[in-house]
ROBA-249589 format. One record per atom (N, C-alpha, C): residue in one letter; residue number from 1; x, y, z; atom name. Coordinates in steps of 0.001 Angstrom, whole numbers, padded with zeros to 6 digits. Atoms other than C-alpha are relative to their C-alpha. Layout:
% ROBA-249589
NODE rest  nr       u       v       w atom
NODE    a NUM       X       Y       Z   CA
...
***
This chain:
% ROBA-249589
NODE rest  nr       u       v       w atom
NODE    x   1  000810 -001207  000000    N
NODE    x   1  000000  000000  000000   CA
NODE    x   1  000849  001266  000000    C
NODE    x   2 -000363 -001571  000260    N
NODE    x   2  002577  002626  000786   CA
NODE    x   2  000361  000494 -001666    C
NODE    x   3 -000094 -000563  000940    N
NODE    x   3  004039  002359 -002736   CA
NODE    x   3 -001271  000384 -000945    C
NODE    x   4  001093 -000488  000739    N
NODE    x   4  000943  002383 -004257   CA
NODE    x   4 -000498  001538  000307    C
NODE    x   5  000227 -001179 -000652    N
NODE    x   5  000163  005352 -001774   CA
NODE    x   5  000976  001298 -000784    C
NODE    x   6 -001062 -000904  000533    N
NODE    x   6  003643  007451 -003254   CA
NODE    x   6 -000089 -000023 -001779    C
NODE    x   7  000099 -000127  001829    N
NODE    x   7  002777  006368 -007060   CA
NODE    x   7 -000881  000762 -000466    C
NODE    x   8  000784 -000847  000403    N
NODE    x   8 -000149  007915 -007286   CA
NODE    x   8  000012  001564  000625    C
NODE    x   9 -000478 -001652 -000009    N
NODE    x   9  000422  010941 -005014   CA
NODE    x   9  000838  000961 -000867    C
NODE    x  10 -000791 -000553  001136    N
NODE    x  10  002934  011423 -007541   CA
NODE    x  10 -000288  000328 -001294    C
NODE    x  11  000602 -000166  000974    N
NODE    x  11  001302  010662 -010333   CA
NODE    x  11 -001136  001387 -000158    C
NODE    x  12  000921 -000919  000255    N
NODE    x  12 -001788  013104 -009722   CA
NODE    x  12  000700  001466  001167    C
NODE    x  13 -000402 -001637 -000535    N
NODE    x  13  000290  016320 -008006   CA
NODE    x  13 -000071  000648 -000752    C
NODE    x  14  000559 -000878  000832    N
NODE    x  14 -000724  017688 -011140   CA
NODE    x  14 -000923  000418 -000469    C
NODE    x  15  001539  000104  000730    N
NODE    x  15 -004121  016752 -012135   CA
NODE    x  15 -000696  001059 -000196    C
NODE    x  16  001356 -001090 -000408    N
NODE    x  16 -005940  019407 -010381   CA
NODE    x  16  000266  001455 -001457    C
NODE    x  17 -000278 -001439  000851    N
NODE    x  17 -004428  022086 -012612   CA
NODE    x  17  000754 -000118 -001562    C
NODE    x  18 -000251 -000010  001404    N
NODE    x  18 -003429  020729 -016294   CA
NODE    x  18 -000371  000525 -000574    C
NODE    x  19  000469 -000754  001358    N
NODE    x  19 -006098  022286 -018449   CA
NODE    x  19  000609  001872  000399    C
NODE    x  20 -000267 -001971 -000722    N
NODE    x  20 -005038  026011 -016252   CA
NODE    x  20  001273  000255 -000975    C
NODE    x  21 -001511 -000256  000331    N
NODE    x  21 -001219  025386 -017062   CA
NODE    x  21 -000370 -000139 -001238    C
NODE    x  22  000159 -000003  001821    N
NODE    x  22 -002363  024386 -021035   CA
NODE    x  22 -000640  001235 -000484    C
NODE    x  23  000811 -001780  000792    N
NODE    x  23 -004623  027651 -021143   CA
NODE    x  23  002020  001089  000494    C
NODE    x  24 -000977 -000746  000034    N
NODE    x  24 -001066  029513 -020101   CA
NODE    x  24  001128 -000741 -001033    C
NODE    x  25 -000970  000996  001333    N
NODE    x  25  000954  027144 -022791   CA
NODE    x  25 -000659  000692 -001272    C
NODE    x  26  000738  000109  001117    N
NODE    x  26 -001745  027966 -025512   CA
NODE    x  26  000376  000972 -000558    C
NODE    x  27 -001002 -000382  001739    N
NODE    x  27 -000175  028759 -029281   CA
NODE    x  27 -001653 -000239 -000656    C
NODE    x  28  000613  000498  001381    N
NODE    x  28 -003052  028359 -032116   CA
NODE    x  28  000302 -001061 -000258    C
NODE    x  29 -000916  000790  000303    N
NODE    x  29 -002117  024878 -033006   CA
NODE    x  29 -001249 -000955 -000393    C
NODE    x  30  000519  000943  001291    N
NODE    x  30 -004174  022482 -035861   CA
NODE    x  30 -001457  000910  000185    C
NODE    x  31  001649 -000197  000401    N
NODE    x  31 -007134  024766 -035881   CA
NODE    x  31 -000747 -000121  001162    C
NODE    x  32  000731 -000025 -001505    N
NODE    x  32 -008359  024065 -032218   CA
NODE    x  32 -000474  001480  000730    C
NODE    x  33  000115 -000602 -001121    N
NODE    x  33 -009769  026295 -029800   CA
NODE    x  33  000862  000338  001505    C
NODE    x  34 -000962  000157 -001556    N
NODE    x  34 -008085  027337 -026632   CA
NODE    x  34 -000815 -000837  000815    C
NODE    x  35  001046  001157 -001095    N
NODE    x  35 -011448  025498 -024464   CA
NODE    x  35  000252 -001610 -000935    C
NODE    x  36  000105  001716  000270    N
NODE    x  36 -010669  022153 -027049   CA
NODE    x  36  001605 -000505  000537    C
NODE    x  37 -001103  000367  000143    N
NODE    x  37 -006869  022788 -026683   CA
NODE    x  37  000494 -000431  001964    C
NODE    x  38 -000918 -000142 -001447    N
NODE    x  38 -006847  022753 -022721   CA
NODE    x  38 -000815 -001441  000308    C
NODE    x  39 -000040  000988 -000554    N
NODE    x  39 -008270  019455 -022326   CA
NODE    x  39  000639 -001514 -000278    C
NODE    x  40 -000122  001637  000382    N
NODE    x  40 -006268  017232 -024638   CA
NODE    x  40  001312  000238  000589    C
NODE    x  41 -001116  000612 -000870    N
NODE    x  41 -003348  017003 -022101   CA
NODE    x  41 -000698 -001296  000458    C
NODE    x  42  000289  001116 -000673    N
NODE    x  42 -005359  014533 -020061   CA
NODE    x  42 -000835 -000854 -000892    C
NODE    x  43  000614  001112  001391    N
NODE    x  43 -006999  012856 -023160   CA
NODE    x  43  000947 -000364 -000125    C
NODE    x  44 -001122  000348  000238    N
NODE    x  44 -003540  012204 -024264   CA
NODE    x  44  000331 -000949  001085    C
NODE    x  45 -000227  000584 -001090    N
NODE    x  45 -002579  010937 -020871   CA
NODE    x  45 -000684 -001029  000119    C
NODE    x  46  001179  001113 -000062    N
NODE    x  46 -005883  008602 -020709   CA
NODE    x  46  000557 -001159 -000602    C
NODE    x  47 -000159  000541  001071    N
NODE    x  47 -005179  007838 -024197   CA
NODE    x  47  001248 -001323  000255    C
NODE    x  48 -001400  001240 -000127    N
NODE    x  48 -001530  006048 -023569   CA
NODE    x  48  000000 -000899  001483    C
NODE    x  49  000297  001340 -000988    N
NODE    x  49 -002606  004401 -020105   CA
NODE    x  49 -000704 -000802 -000903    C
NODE    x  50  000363  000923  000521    N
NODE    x  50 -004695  002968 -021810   CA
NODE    x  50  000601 -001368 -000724    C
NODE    x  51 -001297  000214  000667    N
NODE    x  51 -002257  001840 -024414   CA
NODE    x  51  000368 -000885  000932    C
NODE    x  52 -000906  001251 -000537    N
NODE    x  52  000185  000314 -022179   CA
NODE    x  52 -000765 -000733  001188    C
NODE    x  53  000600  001269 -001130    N
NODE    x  53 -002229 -001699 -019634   CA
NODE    x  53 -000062 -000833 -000829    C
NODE    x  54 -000504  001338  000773    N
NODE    x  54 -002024 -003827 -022407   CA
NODE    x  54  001325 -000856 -000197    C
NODE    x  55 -001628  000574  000338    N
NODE    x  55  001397 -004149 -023291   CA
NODE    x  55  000682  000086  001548    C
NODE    x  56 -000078  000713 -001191    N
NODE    x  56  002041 -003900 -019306   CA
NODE    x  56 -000195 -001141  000483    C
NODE    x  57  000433  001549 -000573    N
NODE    x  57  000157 -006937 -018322   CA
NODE    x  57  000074 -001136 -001321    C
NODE    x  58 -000815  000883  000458    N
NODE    x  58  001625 -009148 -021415   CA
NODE    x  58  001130 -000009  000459    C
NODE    x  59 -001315  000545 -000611    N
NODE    x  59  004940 -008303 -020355   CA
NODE    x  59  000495 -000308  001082    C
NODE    x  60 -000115  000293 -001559    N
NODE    x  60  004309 -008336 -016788   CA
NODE    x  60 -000361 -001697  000240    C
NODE    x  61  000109  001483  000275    N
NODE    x  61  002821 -012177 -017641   CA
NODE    x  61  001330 -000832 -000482    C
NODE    x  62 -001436  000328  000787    N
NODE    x  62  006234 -012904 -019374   CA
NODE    x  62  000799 -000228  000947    C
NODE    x  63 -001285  000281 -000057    N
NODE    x  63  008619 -011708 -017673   CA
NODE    x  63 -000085  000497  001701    C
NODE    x  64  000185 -000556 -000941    N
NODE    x  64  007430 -010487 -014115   CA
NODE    x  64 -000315  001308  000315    C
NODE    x  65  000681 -000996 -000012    N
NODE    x  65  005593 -007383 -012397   CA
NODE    x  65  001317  001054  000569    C
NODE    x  66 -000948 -001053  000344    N
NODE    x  66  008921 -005577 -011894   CA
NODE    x  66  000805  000739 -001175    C
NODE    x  67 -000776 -000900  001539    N
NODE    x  67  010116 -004736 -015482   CA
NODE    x  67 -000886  000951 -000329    C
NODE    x  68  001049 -001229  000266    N
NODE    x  68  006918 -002923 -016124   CA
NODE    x  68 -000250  000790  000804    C
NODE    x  69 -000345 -000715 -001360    N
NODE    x  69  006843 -001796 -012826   CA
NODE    x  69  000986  001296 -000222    C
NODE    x  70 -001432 -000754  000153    N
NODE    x  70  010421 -000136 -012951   CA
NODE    x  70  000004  000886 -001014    C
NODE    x  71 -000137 -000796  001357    N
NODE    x  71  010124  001188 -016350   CA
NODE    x  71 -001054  000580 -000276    C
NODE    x  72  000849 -001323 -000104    N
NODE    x  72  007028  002757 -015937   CA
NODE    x  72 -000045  001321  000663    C
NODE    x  73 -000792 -001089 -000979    N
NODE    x  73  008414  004497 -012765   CA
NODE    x  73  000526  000873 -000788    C
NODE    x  74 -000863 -000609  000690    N
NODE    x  74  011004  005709 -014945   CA
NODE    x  74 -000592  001067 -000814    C
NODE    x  75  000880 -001000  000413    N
NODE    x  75  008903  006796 -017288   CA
NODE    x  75 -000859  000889  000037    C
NODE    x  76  001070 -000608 -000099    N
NODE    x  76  006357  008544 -016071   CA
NODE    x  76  000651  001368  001101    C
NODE    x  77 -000741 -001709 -000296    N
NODE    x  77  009179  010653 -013740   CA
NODE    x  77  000425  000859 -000872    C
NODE    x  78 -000059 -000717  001031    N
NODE    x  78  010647  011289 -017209   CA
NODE    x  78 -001142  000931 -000512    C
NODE    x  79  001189 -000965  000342    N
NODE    x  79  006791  012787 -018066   CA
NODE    x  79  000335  000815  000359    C
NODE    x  80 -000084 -001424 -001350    N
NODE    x  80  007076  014987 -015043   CA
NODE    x  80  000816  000794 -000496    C
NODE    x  81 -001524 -000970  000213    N
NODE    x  81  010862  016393 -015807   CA
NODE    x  81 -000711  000603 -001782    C
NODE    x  82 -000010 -000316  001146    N
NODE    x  82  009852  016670 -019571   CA
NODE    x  82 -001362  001427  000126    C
NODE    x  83  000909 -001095 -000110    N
NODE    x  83  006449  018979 -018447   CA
NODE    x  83  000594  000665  000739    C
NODE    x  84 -001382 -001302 -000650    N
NODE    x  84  008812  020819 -015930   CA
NODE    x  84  000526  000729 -001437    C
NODE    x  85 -000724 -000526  000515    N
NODE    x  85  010896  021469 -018487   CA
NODE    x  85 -000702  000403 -001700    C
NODE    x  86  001495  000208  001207    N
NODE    x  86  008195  021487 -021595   CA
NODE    x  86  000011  002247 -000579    C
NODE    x  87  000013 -000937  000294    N
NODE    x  87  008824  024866 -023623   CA
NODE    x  87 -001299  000730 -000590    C
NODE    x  88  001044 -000723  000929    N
NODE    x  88  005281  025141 -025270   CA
NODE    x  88 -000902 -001263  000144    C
NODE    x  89  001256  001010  000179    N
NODE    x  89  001772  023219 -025628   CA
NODE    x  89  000157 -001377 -000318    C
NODE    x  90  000260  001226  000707    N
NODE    x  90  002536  021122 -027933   CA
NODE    x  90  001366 -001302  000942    C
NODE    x  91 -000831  001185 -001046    N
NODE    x  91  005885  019456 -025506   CA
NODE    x  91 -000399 -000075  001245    C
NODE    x  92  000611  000309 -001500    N
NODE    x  92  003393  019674 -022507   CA
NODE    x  92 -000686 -001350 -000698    C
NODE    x  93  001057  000922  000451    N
NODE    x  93  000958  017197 -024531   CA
NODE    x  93  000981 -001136 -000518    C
NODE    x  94 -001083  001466 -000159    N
NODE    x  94  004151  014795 -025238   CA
NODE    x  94  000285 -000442  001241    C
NODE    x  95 -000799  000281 -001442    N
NODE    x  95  005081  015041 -021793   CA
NODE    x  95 -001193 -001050  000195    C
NODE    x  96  001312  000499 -000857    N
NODE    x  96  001533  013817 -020803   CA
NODE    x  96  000086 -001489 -000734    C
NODE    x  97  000322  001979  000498    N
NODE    x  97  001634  010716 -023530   CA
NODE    x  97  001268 -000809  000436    C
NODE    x  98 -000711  000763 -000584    N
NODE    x  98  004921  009684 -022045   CA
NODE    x  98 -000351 -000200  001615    C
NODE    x  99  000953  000372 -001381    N
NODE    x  99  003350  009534 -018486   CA
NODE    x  99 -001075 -000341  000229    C
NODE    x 100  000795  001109 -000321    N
NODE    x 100  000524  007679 -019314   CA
NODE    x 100  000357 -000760 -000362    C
NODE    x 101 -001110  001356  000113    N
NODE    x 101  003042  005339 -020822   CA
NODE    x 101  000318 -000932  001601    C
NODE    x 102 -000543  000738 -001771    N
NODE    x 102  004591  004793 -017403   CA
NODE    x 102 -000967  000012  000940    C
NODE    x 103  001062  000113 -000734    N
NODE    x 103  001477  005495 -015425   CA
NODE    x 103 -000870 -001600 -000235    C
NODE    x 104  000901  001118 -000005    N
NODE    x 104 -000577  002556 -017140   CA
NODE    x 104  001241 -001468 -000302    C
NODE    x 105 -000872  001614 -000241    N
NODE    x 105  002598 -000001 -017120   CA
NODE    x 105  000225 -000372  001636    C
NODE    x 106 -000053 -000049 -001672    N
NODE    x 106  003188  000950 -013345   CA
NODE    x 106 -001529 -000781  000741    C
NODE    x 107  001448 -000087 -001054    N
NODE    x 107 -000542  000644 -012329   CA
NODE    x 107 -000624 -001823 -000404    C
NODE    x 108  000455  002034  000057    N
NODE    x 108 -000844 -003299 -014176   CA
NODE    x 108  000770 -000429  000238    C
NODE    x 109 -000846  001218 -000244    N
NODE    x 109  002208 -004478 -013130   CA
NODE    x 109 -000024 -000107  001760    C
NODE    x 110  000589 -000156 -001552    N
NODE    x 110  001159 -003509 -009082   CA
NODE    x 110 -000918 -000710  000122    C
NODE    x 111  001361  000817  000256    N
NODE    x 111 -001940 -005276 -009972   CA
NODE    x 111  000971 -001779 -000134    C
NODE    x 112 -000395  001079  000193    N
NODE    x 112  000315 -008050 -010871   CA
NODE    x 112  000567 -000778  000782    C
NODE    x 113 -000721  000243 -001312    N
NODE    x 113  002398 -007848 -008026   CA
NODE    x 113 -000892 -000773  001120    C
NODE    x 114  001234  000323 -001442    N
NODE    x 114 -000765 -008316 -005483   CA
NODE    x 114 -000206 -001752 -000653    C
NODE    x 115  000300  001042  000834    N
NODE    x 115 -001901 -011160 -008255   CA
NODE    x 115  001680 -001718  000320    C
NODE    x 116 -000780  001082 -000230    N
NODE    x 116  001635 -013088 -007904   CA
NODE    x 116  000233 -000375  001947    C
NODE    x 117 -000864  000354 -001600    N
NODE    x 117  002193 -012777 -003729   CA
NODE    x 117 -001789 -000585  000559    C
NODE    x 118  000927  000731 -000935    N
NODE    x 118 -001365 -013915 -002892   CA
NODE    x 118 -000542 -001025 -000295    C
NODE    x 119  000521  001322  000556    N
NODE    x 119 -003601 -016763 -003352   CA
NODE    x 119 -001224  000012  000558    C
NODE    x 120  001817  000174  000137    N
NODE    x 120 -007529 -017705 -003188   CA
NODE    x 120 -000578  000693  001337    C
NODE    x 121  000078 -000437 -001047    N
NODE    x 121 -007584 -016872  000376   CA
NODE    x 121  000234  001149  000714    C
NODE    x 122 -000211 -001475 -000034    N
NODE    x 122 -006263 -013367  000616   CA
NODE    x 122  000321  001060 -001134    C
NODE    x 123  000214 -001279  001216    N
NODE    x 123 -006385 -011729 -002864   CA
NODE    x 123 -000647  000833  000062    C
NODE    x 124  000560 -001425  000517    N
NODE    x 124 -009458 -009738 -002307   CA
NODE    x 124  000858  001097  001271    C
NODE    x 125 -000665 -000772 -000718    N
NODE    x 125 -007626 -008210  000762   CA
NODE    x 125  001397  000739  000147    C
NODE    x 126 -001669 -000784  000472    N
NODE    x 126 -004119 -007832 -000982   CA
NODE    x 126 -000852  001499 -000880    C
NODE    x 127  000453 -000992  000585    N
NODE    x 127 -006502 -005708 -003744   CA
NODE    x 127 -000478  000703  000412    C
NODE    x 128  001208 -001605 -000483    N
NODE    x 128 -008740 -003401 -001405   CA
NODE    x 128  001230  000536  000781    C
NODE    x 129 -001194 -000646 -000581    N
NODE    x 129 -005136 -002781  000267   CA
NODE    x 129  000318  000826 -001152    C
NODE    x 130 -000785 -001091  001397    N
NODE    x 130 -003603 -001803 -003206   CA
NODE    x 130 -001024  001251 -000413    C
NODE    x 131  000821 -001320 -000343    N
NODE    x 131 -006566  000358 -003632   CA
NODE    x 131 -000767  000942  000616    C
NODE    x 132 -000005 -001104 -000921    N
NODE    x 132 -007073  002025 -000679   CA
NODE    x 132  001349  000876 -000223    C
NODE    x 133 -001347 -001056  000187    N
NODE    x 133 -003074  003181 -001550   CA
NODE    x 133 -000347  000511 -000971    C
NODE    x 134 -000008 -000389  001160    N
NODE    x 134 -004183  004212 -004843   CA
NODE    x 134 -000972  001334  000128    C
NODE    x 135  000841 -001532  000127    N
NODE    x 135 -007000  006450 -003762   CA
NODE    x 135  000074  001000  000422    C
NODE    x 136 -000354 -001153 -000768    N
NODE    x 136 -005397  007802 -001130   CA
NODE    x 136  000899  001004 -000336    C
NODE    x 137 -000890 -000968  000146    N
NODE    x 137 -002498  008884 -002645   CA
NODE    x 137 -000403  000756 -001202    C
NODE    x 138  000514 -000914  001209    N
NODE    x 138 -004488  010144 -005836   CA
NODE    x 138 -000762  001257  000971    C
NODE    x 139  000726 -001331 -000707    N
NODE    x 139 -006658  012546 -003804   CA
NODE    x 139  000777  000524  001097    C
NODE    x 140 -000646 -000960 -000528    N
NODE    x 140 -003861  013571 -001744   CA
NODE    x 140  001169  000443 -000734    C
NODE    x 141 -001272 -000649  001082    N
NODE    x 141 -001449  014137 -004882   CA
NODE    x 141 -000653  001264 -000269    C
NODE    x 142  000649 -000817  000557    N
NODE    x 142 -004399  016134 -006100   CA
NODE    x 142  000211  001090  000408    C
NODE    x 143  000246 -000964 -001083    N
NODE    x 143 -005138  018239 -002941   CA
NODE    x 143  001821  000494 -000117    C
NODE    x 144 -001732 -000883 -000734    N
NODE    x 144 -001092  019161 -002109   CA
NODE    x 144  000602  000329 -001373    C
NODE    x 145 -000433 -000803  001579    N
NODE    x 145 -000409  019979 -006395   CA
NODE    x 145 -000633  000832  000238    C
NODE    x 146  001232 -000965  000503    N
NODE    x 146 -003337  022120 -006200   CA
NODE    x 146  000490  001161  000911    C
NODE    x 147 -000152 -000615 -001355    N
NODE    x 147 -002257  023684 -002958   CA
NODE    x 147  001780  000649 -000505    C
NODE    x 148 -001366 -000458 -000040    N
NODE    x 148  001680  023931 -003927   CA
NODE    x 148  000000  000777 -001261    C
NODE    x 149  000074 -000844  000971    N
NODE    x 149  000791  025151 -007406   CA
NODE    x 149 -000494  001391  000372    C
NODE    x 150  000773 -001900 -000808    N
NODE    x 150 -000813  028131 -005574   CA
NODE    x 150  001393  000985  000480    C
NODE    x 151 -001096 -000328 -000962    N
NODE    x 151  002431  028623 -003748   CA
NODE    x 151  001139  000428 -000651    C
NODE    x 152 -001254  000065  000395    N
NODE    x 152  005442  027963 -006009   CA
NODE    x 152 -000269 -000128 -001443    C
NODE    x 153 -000080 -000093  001213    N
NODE    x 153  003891  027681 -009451   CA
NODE    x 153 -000441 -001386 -001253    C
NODE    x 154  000236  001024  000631    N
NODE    x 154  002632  024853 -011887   CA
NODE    x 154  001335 -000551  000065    C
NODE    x 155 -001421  000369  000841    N
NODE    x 155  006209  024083 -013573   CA
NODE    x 155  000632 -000308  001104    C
NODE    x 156 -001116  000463 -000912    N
NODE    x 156  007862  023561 -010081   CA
NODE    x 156 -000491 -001303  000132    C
NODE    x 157  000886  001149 -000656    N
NODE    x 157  004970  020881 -008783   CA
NODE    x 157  000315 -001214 -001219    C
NODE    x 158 -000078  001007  001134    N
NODE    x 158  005640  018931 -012492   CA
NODE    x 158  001931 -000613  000765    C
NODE    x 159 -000858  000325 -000410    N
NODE    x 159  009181  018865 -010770   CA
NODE    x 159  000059 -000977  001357    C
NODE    x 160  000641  001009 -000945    N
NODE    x 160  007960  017456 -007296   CA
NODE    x 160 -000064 -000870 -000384    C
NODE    x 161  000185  001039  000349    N
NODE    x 161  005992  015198 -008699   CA
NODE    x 161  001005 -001232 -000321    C
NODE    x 162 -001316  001303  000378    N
NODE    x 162  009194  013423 -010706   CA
NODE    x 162  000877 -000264  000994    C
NODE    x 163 -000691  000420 -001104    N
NODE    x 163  011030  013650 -007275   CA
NODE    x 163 -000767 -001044  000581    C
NODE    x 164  001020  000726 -000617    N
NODE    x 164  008034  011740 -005799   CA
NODE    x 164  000332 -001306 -000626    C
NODE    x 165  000249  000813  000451    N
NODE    x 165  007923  009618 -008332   CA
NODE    x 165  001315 -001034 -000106    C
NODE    x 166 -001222  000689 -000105    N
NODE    x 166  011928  008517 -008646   CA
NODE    x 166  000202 -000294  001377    C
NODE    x 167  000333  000718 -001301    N
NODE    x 167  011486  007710 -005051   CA
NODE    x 167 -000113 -001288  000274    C
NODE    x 168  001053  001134 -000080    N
NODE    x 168  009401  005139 -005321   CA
NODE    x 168  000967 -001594 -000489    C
NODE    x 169 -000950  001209  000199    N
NODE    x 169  012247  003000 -007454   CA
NODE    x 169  000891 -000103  000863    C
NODE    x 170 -000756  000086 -001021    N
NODE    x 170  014626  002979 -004360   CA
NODE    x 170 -000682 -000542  000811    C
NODE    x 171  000383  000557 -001140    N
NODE    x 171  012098  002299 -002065   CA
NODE    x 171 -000864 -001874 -000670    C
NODE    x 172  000583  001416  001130    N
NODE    x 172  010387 -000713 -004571   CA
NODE    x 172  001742 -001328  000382    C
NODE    x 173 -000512  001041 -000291    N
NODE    x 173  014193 -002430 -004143   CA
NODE    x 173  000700 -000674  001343    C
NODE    x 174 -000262 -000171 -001926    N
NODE    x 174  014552 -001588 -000137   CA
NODE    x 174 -000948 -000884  000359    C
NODE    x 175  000457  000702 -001129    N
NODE    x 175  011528 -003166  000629   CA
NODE    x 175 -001226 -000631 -000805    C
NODE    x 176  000403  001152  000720    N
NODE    x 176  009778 -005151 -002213   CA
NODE    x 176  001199 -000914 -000680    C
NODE    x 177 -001249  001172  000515    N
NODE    x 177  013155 -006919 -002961   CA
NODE    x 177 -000689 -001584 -000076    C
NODE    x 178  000323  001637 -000331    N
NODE    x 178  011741 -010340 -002020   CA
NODE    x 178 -000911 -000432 -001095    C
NODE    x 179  000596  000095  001038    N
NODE    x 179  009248 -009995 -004821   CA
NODE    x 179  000068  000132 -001160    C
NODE    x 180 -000529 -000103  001517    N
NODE    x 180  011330 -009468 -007710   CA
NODE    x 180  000697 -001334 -000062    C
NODE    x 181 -000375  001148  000456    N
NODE    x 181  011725 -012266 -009386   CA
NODE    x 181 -001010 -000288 -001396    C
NODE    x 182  000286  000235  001334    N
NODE    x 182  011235 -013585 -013390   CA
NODE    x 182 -000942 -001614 -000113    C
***
């Protein structure tokens, strides 16, 4: 539960305020509107979880729920640093499809994790664990982005976040070690 708790706080320290930061990004760009252009960050984002919960949970079936795991981590701090650092609209809305990359490989191979350490007798209680961490730390990523973006600025909190989020692989081989395995 805690990592689940730190993935998603991480993951959503931005949520609350994407379409705000895309209306201050917004260029003219294919003919859109500024009200169509500020919501396809998190369409985008949707869009590629989507995407990889597939190709997560084949390769997490393969080859174990730490490669997708790990490399979604990765990726999805890379999102963060890349919207930190994101010069214009259109490299905020890449940032976002590389962090639902790593967001939806992270979030089925945790699923996979619970799936390989339990058995008939305590699965549903490994899963209402994994998502009690998931909701908690989504609605308190939400609440403390929303709150620090007030404070210090969108573009810093996209930085947070990827601190949050590269965290999470240090503490994944401190103290899920015992569960990596192919």
């Amino acid at each position: 539960r805690p990592a689940a708790f730190l993935f998603l706080f991480g993951v959503d320290i931005g949520i609350s305020f994407i379409p705000l930061y895309m209306e201050d990004l917004y260029q003219p760009m294919f003919g859109l509107s500024r009200d169509m252009a500020m919501g396809i960050p998190i369409s985008v984002r949707v869009l590629f979880t989507g995407i990889s919960i597939f190709w997560g949970g084949s390769w997490g079936d393969k080859r174990g729920w730490h490669e997708p795991f790990l490399t979604g981590l990765f990726l999805t701090g890379a999102g963060f640093i890349y919207a930190w650092l994101a010069p214009d609209a259109l490299n905020f809305i890449l940032s976002q499809a590389a962090l639902g990359l790593g967001y939806g490989l992270s979030l089925i191979a945790a699923q996979l994790f619970i799936i390989a350490h339990t058995d008939h007798s305590n699965r549903a209680t490994g899963l209402a664990q994994f998502w009690a961490g998931i909701y908690a730390g989504s609605i308190c990523g939400g609440a403390a982005g929303a709150m620090l973006a007030e404070r210090i600025g969108y573009r810093q909190v996209f930085l947070i976040g990827a601190i949050v989020l590269f965290l999470v692989i240090p503490y994944t081989f401190i103290f899920m070690r015992a569960g990596i395995r192919k």
